[in-house]
GUDREN-126027 format. One record per residue (C-alpha): residue number from 1; x, y, z. Coordinates in pm, whole numbers, always signed. Example, Ala and Ser with C-alpha at 12.3 -4.5 7.8 and 13.67 -1.06 7.14 Angstrom:
<atoms>
ATOM   seq        X        Y        Z
ATOM     1    +1230     -450     +780
ATOM     2    +1367     -106     +714
</atoms>
This chain:
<atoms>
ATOM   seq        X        Y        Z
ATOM     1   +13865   +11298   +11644
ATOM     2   +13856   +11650   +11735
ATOM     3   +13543   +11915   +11741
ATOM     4   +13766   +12127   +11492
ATOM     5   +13783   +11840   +11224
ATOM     6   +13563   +11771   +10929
ATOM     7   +13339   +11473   +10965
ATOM     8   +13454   +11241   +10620
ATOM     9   +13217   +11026   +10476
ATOM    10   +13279   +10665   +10354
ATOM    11   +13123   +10376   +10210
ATOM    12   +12847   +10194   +10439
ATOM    13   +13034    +9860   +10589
ATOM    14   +12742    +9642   +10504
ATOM    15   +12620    +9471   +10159
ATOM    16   +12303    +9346   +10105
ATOM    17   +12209    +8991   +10087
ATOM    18   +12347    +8797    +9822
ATOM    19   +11998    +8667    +9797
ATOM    20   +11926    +8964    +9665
ATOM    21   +12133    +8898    +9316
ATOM    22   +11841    +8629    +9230
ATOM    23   +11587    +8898    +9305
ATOM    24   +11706    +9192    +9065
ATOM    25   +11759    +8882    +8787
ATOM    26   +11416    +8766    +8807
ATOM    27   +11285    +9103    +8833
ATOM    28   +11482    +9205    +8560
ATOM    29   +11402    +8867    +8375
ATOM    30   +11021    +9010    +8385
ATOM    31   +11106    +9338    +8245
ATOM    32   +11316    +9201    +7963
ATOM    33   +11109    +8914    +7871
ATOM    34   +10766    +9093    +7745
ATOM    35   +10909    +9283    +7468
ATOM    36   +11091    +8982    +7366
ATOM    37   +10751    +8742    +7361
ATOM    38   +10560    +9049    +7176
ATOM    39   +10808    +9101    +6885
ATOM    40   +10885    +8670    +6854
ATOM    41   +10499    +8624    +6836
ATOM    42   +10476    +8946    +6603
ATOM    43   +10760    +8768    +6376
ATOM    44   +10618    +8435    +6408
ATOM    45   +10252    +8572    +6243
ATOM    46   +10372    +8874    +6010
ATOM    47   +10539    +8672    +5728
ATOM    48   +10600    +9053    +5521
ATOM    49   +10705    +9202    +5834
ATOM    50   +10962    +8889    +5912
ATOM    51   +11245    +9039    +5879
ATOM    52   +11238    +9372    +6032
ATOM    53   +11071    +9217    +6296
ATOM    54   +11340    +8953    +6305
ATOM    55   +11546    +9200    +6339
ATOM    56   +11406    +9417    +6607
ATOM    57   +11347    +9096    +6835
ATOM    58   +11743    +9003    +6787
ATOM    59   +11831    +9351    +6907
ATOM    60   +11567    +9368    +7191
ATOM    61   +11644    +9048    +7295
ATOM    62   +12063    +9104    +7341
ATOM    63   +11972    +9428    +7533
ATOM    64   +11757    +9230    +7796
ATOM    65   +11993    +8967    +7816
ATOM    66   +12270    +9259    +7879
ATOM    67   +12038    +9356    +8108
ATOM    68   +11927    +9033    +8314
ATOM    69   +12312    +8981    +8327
ATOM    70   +12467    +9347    +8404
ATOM    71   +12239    +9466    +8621
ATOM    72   +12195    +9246    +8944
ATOM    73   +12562    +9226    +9008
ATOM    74   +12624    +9628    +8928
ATOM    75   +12354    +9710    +9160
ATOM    76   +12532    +9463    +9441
ATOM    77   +12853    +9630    +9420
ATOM    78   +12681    +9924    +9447
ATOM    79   +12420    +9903    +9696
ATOM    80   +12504    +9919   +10086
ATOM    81   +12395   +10010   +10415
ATOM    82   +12512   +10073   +10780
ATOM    83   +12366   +10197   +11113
ATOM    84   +12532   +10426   +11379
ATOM    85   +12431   +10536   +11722
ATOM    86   +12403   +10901   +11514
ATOM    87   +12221   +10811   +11187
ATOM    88   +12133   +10592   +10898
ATOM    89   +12311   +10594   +10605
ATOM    90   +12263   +10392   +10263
ATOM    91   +12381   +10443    +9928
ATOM    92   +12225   +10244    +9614
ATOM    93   +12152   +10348    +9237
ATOM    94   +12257   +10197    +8925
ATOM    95   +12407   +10506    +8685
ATOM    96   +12281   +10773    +8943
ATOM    97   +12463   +10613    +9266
ATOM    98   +12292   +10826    +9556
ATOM    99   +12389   +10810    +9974
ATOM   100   +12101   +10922   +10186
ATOM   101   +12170   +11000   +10602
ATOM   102   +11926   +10978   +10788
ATOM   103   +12010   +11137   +11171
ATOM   104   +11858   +10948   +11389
ATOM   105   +11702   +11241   +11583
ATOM   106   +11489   +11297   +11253
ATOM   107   +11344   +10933   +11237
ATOM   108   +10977   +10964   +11191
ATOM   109   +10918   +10600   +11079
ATOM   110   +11122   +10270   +11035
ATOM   111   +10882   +10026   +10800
ATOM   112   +10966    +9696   +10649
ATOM   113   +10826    +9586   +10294
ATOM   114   +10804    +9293   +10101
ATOM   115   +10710    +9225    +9723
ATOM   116   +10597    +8860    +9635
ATOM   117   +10976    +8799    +9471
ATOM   118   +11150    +8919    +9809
ATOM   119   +10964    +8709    +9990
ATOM   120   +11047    +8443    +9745
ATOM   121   +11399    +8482    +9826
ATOM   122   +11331    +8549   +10223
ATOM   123   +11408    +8938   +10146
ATOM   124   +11273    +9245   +10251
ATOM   125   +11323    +9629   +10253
ATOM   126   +11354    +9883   +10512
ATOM   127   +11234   +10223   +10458
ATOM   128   +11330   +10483   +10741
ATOM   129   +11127   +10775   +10705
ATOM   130   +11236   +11159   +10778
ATOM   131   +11090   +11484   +10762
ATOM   132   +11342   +11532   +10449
ATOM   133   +11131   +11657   +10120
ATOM   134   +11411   +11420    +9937
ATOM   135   +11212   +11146   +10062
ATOM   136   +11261   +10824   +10247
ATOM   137   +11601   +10631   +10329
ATOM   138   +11480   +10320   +10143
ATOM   139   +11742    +9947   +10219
ATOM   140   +11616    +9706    +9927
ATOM   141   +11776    +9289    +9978
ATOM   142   +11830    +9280   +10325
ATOM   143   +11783    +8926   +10503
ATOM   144   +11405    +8895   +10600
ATOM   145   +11489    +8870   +10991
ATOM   146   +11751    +9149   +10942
ATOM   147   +11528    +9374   +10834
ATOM   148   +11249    +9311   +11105
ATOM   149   +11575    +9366   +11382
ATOM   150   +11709    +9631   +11269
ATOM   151   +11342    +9834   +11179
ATOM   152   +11273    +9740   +11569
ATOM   153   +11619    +9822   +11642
ATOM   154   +11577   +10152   +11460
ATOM   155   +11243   +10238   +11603
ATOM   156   +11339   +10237   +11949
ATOM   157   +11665   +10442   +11939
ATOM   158   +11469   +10743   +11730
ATOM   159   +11187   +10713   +12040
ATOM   160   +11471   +10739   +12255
ATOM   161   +11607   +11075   +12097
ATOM   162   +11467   +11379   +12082
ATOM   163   +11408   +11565   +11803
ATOM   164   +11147   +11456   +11541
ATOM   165   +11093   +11110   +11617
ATOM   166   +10967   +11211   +11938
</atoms>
């Protein structure tokens, strides 16, 4: 490529664990499933209320299910990641889909995280931290050991720049 060419973005090459499809259903399964247990108990001991509340559960409970369904494997089509010798880039959302860079040069931090269902599924997070006021470049459902290279990975090539990570 030329200097006098525009640079054209793409889609990240990598997808996220597969792994991580469990993780959004079960995380999603325990969003969807109190509302559900409030309004079948309500139903259960409000004889007057019965059917309204009958009702209301039956409605409740085929948007969760919609929602324990739809929603892991949107977010895996959607979700990916990639790493350059120049930056970080990820893109993830749901509705809002959103691609964050992150040039390496302005690396401040590379952390990993884990919530008690990623580590369930041997998951974990990476969340590469600039001086950006839009916030941190945040990778949700990579592989556990992944993660760990790549933050280590990441960590040393921002040292090795200079910019802001120095």
């Amino acid at each position: 490529m030329s200097g006098n060419e525009p640079l054209k973005l793409r889609r990240p090459r990598h997808r996220l664990e597969r792994r991580a499809l469990g993780w959004w259903s079960v995380q999603a399964f325990v969003v969807a499933l109190p509302p559900v247990a409030v309004l079948a108990l309500l139903t259960a001991l409000i004889p007057p209320a019965r059917t309204w509340l009958g009702l209301s559960l039956g409605i409740v409970a085929a948007v969760g299910l919609a929602y324990v369904l739809a929603m892991p494997i949107w977010r895996y089509r959607v979700h990916r990641w990639e790493t350059t010798d120049d930056a970080v880039y990820a893109v993830s959302g749901w509705f809002w889909q959103r691609a964050r860079i992150a040039p390496m040069a302005r690396i401040q931090t590379v952390d990993t995280t884990s919530g008690p269902i990623q580590r369930m599924f041997r998951l974990a997070g990476l969340v590469v931290t600039t001086a950006s006021a839009a916030g941190p470049v945040r990778i949700q459902g990579l592989d556990r050991q992944v993660a760990a290279d790549l933050a280590e990975s990441l960590a040393a090539r921002a040292q090795a720049m200079p910019g802001d990570g120095q």
